[in-house]
MIKOLVO-543891 format. One line per 10 residues: their letters; for each residue x, y, z of N, C-alpha, C. Coordinates in nm, 3 decimals, m for minus. Layout:
% MIKOLVO-543891
A) X,Y,Z,X,Y,Z,X,Y,Z ~ ...
END
This chain:
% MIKOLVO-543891
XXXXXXXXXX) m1.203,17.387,3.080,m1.280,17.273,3.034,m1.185,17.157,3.012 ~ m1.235,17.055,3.009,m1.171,16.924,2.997,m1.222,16.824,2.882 ~ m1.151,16.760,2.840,m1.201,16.649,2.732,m1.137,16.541,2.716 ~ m1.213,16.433,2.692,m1.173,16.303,2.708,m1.131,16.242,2.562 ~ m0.997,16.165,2.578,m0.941,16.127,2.438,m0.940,15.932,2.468 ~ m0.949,15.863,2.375,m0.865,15.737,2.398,m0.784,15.720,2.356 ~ m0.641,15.651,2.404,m0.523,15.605,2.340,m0.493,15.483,2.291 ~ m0.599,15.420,2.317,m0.590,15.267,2.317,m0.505,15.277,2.121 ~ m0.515,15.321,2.044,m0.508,15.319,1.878,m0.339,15.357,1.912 ~ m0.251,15.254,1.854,m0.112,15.182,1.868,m0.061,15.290,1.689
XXXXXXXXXX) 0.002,15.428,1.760,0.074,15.492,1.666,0.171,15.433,1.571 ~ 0.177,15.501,1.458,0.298,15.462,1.351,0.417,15.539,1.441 ~ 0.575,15.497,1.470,0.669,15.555,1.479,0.720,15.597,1.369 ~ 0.814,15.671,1.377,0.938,15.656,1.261,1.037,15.715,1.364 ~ 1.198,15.684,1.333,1.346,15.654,1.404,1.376,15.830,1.339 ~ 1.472,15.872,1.475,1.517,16.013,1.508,1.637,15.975,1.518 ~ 1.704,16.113,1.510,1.876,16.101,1.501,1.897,16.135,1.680 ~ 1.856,16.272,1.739,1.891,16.307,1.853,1.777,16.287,1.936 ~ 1.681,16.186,1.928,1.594,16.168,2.045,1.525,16.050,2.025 ~ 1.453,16.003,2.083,1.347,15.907,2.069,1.246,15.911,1.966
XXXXXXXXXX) 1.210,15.751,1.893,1.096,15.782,1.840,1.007,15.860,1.857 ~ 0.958,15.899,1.736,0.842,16.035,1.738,0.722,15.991,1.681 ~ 0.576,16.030,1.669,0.513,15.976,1.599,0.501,16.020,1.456 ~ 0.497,15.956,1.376,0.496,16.040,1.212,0.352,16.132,1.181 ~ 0.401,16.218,1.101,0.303,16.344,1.150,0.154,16.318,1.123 ~ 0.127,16.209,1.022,0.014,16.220,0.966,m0.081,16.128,1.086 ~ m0.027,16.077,1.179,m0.115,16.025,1.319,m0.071,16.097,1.484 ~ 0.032,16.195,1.449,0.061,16.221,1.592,m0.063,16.310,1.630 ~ m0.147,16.296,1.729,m0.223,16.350,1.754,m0.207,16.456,1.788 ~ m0.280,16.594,1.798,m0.264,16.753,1.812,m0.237,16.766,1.930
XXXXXXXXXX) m0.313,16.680,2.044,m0.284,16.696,2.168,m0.292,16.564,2.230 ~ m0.185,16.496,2.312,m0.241,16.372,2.374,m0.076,16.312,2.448 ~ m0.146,16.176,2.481,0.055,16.115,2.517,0.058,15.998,2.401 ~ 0.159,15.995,2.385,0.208,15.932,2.314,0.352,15.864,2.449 ~ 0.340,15.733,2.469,0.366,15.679,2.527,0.531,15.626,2.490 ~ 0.637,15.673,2.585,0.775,15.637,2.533,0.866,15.505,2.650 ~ 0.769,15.398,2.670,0.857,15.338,2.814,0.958,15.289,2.779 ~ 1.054,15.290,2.891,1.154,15.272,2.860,1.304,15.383,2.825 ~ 1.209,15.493,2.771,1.300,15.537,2.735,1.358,15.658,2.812 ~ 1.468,15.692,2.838,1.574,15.795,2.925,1.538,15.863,2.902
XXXXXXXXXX) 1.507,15.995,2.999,1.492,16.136,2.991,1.600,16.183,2.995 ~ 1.685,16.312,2.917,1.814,16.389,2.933,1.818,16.428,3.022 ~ 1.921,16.380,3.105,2.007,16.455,3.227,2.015,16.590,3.209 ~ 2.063,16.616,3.070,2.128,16.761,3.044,2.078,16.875,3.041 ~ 1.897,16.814,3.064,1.802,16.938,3.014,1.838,17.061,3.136 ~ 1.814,17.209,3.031,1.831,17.291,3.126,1.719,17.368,3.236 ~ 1.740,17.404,3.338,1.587,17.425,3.389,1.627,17.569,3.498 ~ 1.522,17.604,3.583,1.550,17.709,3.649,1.402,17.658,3.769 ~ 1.496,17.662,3.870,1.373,17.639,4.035,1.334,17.766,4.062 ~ 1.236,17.738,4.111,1.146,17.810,4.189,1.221,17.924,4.275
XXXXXXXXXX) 1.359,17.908,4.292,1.425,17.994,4.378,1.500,18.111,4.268 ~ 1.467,18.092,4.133,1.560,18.111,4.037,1.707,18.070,4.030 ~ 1.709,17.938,4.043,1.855,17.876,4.069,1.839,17.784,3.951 ~ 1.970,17.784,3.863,1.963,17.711,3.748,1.989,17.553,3.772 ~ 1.970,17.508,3.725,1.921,17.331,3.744,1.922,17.277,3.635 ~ 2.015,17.135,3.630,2.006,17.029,3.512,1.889,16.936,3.609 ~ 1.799,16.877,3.496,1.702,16.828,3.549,1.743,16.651,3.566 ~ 1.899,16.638,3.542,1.976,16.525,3.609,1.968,16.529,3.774 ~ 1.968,16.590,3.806,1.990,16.673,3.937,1.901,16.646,4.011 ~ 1.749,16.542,3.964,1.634,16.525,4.047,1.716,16.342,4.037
XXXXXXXXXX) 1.776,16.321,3.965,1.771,16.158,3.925,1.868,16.110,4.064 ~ 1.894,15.988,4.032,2.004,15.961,4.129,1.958,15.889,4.306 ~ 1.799,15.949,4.298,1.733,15.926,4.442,1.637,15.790,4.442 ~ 1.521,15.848,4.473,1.374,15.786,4.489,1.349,15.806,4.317 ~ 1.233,15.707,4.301,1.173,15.747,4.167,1.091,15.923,4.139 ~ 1.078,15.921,4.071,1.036,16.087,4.042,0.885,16.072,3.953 ~ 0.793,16.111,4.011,0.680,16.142,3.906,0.700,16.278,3.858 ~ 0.661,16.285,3.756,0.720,16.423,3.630,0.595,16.456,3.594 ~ 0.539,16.575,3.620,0.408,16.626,3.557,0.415,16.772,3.465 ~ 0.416,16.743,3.330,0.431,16.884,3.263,0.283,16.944,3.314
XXXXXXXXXX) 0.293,17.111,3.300,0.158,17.154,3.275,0.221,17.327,3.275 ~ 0.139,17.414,3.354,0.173,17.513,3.344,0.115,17.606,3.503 ~ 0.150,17.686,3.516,0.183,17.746,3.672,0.054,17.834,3.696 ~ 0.018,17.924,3.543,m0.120,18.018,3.561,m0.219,17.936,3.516 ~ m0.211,17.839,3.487,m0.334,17.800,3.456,m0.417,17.808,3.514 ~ m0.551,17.807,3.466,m0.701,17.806,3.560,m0.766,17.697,3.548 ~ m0.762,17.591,3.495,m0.800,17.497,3.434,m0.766,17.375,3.504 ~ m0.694,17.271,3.474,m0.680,17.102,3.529,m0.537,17.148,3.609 ~ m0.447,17.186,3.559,m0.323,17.184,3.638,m0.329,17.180,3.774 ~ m0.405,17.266,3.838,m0.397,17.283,3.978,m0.474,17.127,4.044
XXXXXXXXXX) m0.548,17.102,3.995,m0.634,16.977,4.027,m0.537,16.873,4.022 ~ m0.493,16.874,3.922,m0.409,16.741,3.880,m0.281,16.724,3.975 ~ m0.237,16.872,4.013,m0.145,16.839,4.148,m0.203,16.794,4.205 ~ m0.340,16.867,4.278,m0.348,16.797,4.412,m0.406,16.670,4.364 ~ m0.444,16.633,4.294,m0.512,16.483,4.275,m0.349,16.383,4.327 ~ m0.223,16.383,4.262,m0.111,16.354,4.307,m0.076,16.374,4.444 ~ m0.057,16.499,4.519,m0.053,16.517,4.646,m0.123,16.385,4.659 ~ m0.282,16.435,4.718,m0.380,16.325,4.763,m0.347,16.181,4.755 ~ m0.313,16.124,4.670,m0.266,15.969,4.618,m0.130,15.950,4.685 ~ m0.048,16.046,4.713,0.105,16.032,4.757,0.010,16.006,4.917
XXXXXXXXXX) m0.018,16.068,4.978,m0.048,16.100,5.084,m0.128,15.963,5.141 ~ m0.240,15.945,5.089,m0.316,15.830,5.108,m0.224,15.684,5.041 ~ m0.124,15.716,4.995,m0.061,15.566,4.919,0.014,15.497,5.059 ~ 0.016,15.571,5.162,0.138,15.480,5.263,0.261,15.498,5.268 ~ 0.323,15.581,5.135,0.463,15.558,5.118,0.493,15.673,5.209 ~ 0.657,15.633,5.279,0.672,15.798,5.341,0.741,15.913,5.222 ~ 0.716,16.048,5.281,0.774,16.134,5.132,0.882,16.128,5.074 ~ 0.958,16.087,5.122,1.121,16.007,5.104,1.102,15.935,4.992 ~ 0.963,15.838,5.008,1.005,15.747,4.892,0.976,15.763,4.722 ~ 0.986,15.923,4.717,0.917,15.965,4.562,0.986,16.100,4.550
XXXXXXXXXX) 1.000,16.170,4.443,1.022,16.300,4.410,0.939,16.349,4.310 ~ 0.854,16.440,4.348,0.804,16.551,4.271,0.803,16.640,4.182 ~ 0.805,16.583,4.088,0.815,16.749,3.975,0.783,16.764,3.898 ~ 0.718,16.936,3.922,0.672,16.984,3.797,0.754,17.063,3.716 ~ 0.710,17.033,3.621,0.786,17.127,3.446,0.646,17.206,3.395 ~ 0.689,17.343,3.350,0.609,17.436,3.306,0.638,17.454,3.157 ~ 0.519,17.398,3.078,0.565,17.395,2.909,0.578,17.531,2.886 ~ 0.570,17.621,2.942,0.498,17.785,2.874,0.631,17.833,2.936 ~ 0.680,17.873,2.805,0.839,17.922,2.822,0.844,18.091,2.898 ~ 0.765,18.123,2.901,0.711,18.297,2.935,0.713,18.290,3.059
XXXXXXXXXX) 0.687,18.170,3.131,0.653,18.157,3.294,0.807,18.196,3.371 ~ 0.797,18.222,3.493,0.937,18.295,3.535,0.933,18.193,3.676 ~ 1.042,18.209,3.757,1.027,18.132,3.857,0.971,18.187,3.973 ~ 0.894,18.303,3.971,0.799,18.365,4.038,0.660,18.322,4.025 ~ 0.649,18.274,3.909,0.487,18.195,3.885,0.569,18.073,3.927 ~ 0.678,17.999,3.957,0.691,17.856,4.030,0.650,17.899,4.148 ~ 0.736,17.939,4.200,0.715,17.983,4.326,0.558,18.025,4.399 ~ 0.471,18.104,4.343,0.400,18.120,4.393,0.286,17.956,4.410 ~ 0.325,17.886,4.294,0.258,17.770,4.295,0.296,17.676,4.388 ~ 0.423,17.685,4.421,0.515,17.611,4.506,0.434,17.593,4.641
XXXXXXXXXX) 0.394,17.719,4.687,0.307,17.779,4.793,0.243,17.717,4.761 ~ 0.158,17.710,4.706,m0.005,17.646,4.681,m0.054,17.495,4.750 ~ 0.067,17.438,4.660,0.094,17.292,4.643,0.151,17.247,4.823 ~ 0.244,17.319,4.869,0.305,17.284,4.971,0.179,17.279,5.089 ~ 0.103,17.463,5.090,m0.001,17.471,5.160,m0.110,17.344,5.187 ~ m0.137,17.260,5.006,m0.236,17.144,5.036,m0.189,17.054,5.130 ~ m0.030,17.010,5.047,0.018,16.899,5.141,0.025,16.896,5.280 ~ 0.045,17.026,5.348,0.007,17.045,5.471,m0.093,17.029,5.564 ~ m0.216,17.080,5.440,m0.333,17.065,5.462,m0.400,16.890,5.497 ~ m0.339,16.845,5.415,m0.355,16.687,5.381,m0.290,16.563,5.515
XXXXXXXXXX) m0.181,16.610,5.562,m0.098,16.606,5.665,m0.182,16.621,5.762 ~ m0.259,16.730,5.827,m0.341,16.762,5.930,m0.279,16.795,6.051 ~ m0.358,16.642,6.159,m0.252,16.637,6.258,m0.155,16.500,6.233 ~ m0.088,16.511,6.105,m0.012,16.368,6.148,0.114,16.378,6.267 ~ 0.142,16.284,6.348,0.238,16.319,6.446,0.350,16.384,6.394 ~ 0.394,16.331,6.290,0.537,16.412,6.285,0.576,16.493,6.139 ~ 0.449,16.548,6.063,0.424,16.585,5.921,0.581,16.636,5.860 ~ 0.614,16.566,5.727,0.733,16.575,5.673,0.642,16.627,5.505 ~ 0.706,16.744,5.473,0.649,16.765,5.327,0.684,16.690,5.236 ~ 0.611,16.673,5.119,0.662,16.597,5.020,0.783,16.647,4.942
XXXXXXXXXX) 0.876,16.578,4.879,1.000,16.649,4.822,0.932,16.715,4.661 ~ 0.922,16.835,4.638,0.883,16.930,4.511,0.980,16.970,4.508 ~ 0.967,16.990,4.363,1.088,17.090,4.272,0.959,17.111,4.146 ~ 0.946,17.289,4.096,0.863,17.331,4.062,0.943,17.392,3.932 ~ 0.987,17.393,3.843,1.125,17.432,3.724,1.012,17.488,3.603 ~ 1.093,17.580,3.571,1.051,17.675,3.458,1.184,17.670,3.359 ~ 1.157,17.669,3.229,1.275,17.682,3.098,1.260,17.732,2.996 ~ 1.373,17.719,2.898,1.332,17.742,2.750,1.250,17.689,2.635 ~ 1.218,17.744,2.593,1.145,17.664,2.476,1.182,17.542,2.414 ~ 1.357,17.582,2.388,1.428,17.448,2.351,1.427,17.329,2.487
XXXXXXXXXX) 1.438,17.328,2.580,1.406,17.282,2.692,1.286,17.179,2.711 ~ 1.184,17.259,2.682,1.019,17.210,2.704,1.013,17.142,2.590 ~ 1.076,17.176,2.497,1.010,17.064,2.396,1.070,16.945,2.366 ~ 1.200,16.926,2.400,1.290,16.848,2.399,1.227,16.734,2.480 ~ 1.212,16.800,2.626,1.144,16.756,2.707,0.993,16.654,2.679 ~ 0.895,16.687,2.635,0.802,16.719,2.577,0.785,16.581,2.497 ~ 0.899,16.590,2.364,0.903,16.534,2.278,0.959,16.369,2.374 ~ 1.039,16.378,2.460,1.126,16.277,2.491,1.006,16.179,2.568 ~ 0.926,16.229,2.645,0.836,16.155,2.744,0.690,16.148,2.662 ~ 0.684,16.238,2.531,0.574,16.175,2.460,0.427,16.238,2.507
XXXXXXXXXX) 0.465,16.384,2.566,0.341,16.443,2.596,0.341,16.562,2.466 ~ 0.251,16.610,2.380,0.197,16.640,2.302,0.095,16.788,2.330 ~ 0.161,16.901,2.321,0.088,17.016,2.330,0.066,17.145,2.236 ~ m0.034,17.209,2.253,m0.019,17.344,2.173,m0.085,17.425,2.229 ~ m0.023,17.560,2.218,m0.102,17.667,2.253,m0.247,17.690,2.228 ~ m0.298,17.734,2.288,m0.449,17.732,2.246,m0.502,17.871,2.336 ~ m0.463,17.990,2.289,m0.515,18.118,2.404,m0.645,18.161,2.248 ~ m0.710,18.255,2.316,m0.812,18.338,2.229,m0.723,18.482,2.187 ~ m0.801,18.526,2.088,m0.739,18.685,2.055,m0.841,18.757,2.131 ~ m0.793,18.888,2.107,m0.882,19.000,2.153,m0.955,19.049,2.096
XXXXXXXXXX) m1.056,19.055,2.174,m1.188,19.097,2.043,m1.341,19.140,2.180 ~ m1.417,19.206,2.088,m1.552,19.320,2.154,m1.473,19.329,2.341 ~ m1.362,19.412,2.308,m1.333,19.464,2.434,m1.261,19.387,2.545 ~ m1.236,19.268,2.530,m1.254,19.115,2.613,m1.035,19.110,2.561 ~ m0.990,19.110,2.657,m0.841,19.075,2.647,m0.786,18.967,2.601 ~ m0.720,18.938,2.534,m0.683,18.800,2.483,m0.610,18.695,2.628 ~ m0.645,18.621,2.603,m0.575,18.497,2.675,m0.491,18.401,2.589 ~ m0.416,18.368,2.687,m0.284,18.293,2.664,m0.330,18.174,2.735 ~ m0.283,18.083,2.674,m0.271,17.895,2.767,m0.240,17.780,2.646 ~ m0.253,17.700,2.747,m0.193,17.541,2.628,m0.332,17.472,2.647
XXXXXXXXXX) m0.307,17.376,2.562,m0.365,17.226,2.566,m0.294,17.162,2.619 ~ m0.329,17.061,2.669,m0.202,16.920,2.697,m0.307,16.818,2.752 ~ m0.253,16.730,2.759,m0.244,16.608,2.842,m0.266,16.590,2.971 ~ m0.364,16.572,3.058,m0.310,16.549,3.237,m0.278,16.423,3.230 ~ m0.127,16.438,3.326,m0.099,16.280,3.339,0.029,16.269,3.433 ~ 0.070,16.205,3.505,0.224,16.166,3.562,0.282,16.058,3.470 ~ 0.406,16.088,3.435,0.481,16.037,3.396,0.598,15.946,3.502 ~ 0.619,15.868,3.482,0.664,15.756,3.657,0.820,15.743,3.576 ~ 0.938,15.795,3.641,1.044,15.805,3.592,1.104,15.682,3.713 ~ 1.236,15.600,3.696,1.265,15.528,3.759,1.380,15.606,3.806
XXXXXXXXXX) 1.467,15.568,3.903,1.568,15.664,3.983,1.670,15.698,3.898 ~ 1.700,15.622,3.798,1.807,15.667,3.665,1.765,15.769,3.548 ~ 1.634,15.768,3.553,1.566,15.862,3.496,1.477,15.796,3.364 ~ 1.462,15.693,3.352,1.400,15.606,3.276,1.230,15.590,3.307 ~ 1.165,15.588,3.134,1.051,15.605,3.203,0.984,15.457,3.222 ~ 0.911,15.450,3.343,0.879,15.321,3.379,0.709,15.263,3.340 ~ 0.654,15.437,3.365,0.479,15.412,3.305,0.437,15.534,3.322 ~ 0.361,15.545,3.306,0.222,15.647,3.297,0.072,15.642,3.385 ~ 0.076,15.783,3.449,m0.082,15.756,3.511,m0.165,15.862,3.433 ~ m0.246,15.882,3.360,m0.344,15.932,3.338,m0.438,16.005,3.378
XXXXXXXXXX) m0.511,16.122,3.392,m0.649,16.112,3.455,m0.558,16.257,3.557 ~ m0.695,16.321,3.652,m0.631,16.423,3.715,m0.669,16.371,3.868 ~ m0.702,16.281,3.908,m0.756,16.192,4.025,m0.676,16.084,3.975 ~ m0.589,16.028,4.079,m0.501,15.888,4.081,m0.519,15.799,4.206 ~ m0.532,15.690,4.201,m0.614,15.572,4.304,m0.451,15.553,4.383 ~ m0.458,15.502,4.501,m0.325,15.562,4.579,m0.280,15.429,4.590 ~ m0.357,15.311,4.564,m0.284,15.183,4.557,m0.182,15.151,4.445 ~ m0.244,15.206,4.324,m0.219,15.237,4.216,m0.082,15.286,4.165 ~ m0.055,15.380,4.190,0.058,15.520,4.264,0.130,15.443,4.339 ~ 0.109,15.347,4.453,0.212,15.343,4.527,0.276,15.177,4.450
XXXXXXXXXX) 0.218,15.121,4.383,0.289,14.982,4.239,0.343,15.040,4.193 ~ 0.320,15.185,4.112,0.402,15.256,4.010,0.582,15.285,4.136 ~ 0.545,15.367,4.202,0.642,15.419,4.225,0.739,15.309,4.308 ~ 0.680,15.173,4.372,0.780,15.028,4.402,0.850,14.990,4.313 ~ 0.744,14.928,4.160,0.813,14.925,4.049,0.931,14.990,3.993 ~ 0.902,15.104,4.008,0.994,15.219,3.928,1.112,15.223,4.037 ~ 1.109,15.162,4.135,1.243,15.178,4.204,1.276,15.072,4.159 ~ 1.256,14.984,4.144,1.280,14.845,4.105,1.344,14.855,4.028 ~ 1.340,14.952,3.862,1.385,14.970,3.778,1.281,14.916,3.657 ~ 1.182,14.872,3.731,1.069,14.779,3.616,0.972,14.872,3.524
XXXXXXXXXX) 0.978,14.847,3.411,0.834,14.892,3.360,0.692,14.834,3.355 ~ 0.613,14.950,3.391,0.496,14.815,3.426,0.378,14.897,3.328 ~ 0.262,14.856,3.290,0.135,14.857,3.263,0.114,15.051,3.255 ~ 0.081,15.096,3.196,0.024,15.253,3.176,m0.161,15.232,3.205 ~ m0.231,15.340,3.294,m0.340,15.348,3.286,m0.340,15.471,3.177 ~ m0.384,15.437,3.077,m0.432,15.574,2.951,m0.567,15.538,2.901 ~ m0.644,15.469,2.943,m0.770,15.450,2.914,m0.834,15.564,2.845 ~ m0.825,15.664,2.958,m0.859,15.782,2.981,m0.791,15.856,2.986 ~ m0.777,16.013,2.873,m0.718,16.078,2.906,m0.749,16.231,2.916 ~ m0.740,16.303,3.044,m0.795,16.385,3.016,m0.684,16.529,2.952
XXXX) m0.784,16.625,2.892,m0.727,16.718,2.806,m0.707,16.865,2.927 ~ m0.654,16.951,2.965,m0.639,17.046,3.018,m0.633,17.170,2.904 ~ m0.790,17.259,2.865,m0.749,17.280,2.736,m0.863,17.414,2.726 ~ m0.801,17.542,2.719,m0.860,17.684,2.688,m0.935,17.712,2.586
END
């Protein structure tokens, strides 16, 4: 299920020693973004690909701009949509795949790089799909990373996405489930790793997408669509 939040309501901060403003507790919302432009994502964070190969998530910076989408790999819910809603918009935006980098982060520290991987598939399969017959189909550049807890939240906390577990217990026979809440949204990182804006929503307009990701090479911050935000939420 899904649910719609507004952000438009301009949070109280208060100042951190090792990270970016945070929101103070008595308005940070339970689940939502909380919007950080401008501000650097850690190079240093630690991560693990899809191949199980360890990775500083510096290691995506340095190129094309990067859209950054937290979520999670089993989900049944928005995650899978919300890729391809991205695919789709990359695809229909004009840009060639060169001119963006892909990646997802998995908040759910339990996930292994075997649930990347199999998603990896998934995602690659659409883009293919999406591709068709183009004359000379080039995949989009993905990187699919799984981590620690200290990792994800660091993470988490730095770009201003806002989650919690939310599984059921077990009860009249029925197995418990595991999952998060969160946010659907891309986060638009600029090639230094700076964040430049925010797209919202699990469907992204490809004109839209392709300002963000010019801008963000540019080094510019521009305008966030958060009108709307939708919830990915068990």
């Amino acid at each position: 299920a899904s649910l719609a939040t507004s952000t438009s309501a301009q949070p109280t901060r208060v100042a951190t020693i090792d990270g970016p403003p945070l929101v103070a507790a008595a308005t940070r919302p339970a689940v939502g973004l909380v919007p950080h432009p401008g501000v650097s994502v850690p190079g240093d964070l630690a991560f693990t690909d899809s191949d199980g190969h360890p990775t500083r998530l510096g290691e995506v910076f340095g190129g094309p701009p990067v859209l950054l989408v937290l979520g999670y790999y089993r989900c049944t819910q928005l995650c899978g949509v919300v890729a391809q809603g991205v695919l789709e918009a990359l695809h229909d935006s004009g840009l060639p795949p060169q001119a963006s980098r892909l990646v997802f982060v998995s908040i759910d520290p339990q996930e292994t790089p075997g649930d990347a991987a199999a998603r990896l598939k998934v995602d690659l399969d659409y883009a293919r799909f999406l591709q068709g017959r183009d004359a000379s189909p080039t995949p989009p550049w993905l990187r699919l990373l799984t981590g620690t807890r200290a990792s994800i939240e660091r993470l988490a906390r730095t770009v201003g996405v806002v989650y919690r577990e939310a599984g059921t217990p077990a009860r009249d026979g029925a197995p418990a489930t595991r999952g998060y809440a969160h946010p659907a949204a891309v986060v638009v990182l600029t090639p230094d790793g700076r964040i430049s804006r925010y797209l919202g929503g699990a469907r992204f307009d490809a004109g839209e997408l392709r300002d963000a990701v010019v801008d963000a090479d540019d080094g510019e911050t521009g305008p966030s669509t958060l009108h709307l935000v939708l919830q990915c939420l068990h």
